[in-house]
N, C-alpha and C positions, 0 to 999 in steps of 0.2 A: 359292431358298427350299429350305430343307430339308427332309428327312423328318418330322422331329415338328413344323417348321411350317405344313406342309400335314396334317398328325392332323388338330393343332385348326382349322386351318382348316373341314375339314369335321366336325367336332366344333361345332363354330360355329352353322354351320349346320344339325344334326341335332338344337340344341336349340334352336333357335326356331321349327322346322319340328313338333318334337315329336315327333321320329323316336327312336327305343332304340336301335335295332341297322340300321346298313348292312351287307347280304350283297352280297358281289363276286364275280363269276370271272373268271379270266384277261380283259382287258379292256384300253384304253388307260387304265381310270379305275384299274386295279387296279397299272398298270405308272405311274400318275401316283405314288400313294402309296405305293411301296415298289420304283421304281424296277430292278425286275425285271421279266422277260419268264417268262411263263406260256405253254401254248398249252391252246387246250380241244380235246381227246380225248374217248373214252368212259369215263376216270376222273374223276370231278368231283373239284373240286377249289373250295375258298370262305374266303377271307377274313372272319369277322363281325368289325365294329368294334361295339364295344357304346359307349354314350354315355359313358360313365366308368369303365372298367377296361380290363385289356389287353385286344388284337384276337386272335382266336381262329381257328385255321386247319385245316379238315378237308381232308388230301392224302392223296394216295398215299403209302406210304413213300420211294416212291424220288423225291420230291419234298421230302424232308427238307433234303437238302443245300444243297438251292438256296433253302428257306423260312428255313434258320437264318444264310445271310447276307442277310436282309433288315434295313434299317437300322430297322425299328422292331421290335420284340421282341412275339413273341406266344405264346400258349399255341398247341401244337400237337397233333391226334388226327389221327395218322395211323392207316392198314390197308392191308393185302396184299390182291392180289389173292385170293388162296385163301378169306379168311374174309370176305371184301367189305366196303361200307361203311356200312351199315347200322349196325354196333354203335357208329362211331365216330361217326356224328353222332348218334345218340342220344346217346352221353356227352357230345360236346361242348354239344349242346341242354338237357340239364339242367343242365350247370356253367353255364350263362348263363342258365337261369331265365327262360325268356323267354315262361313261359305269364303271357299278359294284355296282353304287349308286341308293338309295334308294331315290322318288320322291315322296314326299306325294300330292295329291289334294284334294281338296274339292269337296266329292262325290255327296253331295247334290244340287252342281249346275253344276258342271262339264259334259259334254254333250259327248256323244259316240263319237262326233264329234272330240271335242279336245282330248280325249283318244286313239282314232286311230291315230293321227297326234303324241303325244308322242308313242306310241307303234312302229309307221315307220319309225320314226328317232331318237327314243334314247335305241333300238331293246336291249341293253347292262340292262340299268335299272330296277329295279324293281318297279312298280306304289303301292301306296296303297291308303286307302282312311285315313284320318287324319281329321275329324268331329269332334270326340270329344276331339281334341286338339287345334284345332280353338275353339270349344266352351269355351275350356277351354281360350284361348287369350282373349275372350269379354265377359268372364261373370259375373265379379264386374267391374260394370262401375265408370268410374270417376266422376267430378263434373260438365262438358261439358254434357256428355252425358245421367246424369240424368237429364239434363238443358231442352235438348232438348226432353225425353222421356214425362215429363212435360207439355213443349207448346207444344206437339202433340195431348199429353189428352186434353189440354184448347183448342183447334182448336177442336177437336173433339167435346167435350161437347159442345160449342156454337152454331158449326153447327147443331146438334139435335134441340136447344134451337127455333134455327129462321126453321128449320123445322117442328117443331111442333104448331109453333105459328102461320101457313103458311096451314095446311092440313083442308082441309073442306071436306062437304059429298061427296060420289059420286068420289073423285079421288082413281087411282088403285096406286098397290102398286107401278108400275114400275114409276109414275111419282112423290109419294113420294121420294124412292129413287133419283131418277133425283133431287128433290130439295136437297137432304140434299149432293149428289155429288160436285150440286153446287156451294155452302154454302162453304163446306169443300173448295175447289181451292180460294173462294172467301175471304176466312180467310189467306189463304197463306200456305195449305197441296201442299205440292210437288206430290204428287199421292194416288192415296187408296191406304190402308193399304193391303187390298185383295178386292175381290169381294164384294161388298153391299149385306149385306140379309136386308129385308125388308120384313114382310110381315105382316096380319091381319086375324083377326076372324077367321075360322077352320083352317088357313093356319098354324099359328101358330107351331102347334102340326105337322109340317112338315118342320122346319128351314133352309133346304139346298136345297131346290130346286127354291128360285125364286130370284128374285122380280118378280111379275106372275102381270095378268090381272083383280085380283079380287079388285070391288070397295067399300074401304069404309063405314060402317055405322055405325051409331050410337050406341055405346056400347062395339064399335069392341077393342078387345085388339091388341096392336100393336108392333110389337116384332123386332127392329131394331142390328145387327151384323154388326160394321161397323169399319174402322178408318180412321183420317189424319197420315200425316206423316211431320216432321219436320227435316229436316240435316237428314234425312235417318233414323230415329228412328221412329216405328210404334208403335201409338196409336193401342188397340183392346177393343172395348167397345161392351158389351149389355148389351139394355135394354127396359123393357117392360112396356109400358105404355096402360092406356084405352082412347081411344076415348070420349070425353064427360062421360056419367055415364054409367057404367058397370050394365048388366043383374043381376037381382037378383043371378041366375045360376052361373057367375063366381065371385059373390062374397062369 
């Protein structure tokens, strides 16, 4: 699916929901419809898509270059660090008129940070949060993005493959994971999926606390939580294998 057929997709959906304006920041939802990678810093930076005219974009300047090849075209208000960004979303909030109007965000990454900067300059608006109407935008994916959900698994699973064919006695968990991190970047994952778990023998039976200092032995069961990630699509894989031959006890 393309760029402007994923607009109106959620274009679609922002008007049966009754929603004006979707505000974005850097996000998977922001990297879904304009197929860029953004990071959030201490510059905000925000995409509005308004229900019926073009999508309006407050950055930094030095985030011009990479806003003006995005595949759907929008008004942009950038500012420098020196003069901050206050004056530019104010301009961009009154070219969008949005006192009376209703501004959905994405509450699950949206940051107190940019909520105050809408709250001080578009004081007229009503915010809401609009999660499960983004979910609903990306949740039967197309043929791209099963493509990509795919080679994230095969990056995934390989990197286990050559970690495991790689771990002998005596190493802790946290340098297991270190191999199988490396593996992953070295297959071509763009980033972890989340944080590595990794762990072994009584660790096991405690999954969220490490990759910790305890060393491998003979027997140990090894309980890996991990992914790559491909075009922005996160593999999430566990799995538990035994070190050499398993204890009478855990068989």
């Amino acid at each position: 699916m393309n760029a402007e057929a994923r607009l109106e997709k959620l274009r679609s959906i922002m008007r049966r929901a009754g929603i004006d304006f979707v505000g974005l920041i850097p996000s998977p939802n922001l990297r879904y419809l304009t197929g860029k990678v953004h990071y959030v810093n201490e510059r905000p930076i925000m995409l509005f898509i308004p229900l019926d005219d073009q999508p309006v974009a407050v950055i930094p300047k030095l985030e011009v270059p990479l806003f003006s090849q995005h595949p759907i075209e929008c008004r942009i208000f950038s500012w420098a660090d020196a003069e901050g960004y206050d004056q530019a979303f104010q301009t961009a909030f009154d070219s969008m008129n949005v006192t009376g109007k209703t501004i959905g965000v994405d509450g699950l990454n949206v940051r107190f940070f940019e909520g105050e900067i809408i709250r001080q300059h578009a004081p007229g608006a009503t915010v809401i949060g609009v999660d499960e109407h983004l979910a609903e935008m990306r949740i039967i994916k197309d043929d791209d993005e099963i493509a990509a959900l795919r080679k994230a698994i095969q990056i995934s699973e390989q990197a286990l493959q050559m970690t495991l064919d790689t771990i002998k006695v005596g190493m802790s968990e946290r340098e297991i994971a270190d191999q199988l991190e490396t593996h992953l970047k070295t297959l071509g994952s763009e980033e972890l999926s989340f944080n590595t778990i990794m762990h072994g023998g009584g660790n096991t039976a405690l999954p969220h606390t490490g990759p910790l200092g305890y060393r491998i032995q003979p027997g140990d069961p090894l309980l890996f939580d991990f992914g790559g990630v491909h075009q922005g699509y996160r593999a999430d894989i566990t799995r538990t294998v035994f070190f050499r031959e398993p204890s009478d006890d855990f068989r």
